[in-house]
N, C-alpha and C positions, 0 to 999 in steps of 0.2 A: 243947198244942204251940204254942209261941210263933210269931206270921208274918211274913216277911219283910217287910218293907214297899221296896218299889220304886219311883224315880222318875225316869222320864226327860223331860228338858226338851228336845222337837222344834224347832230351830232354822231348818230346811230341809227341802226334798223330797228333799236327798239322802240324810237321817236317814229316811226313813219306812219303808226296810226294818229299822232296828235295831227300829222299834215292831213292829212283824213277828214278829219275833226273841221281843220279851219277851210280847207277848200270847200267843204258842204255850206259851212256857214256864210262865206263869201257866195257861194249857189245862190241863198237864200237871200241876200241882200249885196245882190251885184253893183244896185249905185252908191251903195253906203259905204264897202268896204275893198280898201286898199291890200292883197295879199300879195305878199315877196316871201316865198322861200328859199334857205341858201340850205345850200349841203354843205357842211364842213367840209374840204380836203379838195372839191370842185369846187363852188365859190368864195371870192375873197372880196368880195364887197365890201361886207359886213365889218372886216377889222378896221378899218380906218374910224368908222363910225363907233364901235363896242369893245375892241380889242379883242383877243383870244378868248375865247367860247370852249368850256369844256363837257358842257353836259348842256341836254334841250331843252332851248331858251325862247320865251316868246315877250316880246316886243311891239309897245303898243303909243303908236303917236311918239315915237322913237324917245319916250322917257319912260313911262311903266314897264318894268321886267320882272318876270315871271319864270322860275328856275325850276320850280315844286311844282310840277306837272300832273293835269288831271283832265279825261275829259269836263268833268265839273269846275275845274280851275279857270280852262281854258274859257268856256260859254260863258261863263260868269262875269268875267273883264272883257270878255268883248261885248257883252251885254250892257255893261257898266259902260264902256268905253262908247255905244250906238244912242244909250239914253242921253248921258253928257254932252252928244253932239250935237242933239235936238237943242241944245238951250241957247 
């Protein structure tokens, strides 16, 4: 079974509840899914691959991006993202 690979790039402390959000969800399906969080300003991973990041972004099979942020946003495409990988 192929794994999700997840990334959210943490802008702010007002994003630290979405990281919240995705590490419960990674809790819950630990062989399904791939989590990497960066902190803006501590890691630089992330630019080479996306470029400059100004607000909290999530990143999904490193082509779906997701800017409009919501816990509902977020379960929703990874949801989407855990079905599609069943096929």
């Amino acid at each position: 079974m192929e794994k999700v690979k997840v990334e959210f790039i943490n802008t702010c402390s007002c994003c630290d509840g979405y990281g919240d959000v995705l590490r419960d969800l990674a809790a819950k399906h630990p062989q399904r899914i791939d989590l990497k969080i960066y902190y803006m300003g501590k890691d630089f991973d992330y630019l080479p691959k996306y470029g400059p990041i100004s607000r909290g972004t999530l990143i999904i099979n490193e082509k779906e991006r997701f800017d409009e942020l919501s816990r509902r946003v977020i379960e929703g495409a990874v949801k989407v993202a855990l079905d599609t990988a069943n096929d």
